[in-house]
N, C-alpha and C positions, 0 to 999 in steps of 0.2 A: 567504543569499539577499541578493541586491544588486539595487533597480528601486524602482521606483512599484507603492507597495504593499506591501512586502517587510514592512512591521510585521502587517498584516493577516494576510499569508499563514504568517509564521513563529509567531505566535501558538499555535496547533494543535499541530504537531511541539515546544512548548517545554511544551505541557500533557501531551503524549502521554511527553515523556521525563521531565519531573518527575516524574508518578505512574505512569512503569514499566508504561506502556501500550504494547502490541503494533503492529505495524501493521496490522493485522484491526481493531482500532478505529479506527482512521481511515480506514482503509475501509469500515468500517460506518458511519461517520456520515451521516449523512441532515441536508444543510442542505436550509431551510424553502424555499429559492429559489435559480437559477444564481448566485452568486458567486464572489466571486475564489479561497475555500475551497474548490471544487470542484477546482482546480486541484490540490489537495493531495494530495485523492482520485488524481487522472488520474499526478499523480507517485508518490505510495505503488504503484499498480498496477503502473505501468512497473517502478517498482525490485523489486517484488517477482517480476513475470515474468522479470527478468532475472538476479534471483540464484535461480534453481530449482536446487533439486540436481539436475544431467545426472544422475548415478548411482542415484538412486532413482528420475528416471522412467522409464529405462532399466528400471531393478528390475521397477515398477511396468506399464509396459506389456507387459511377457513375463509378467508375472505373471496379470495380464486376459486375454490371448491365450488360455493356459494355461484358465482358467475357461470360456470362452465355449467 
């Protein structure tokens, strides 16, 4: 991370990879107020909607079809 602020915001992702935290915890964080930290949040999201595995929701939606 490279800006104004970059110490604030990297903070989080360097607690999350020392102690081998998921990114489900930083998505579950719940800051007390809008902060720059929210932005953390809004990037953990993106990256994790963008690496889904195509093939298991694939899997996964014919597999729901099939039920209903």
């Amino acid at each position: 991370m490279v800006g104004t602020h970059a110490g604030d915001l990297i903070a989080e992702f360097v607690l999350a990879m020392k102690h081998n935290l998921g990114l489900n915890k930083v998505l579950g964080t719940i800051h007390i107020y809008p902060t720059l930290g929210e932005a953390n949040k809004y990037v953990a999201g993106n990256w994790r909607k963008n690496h889904v595995p195509q093939k298991l929701m694939r899997f996964l939606e014919k597999f729901h079809a099939w039920r209903r």
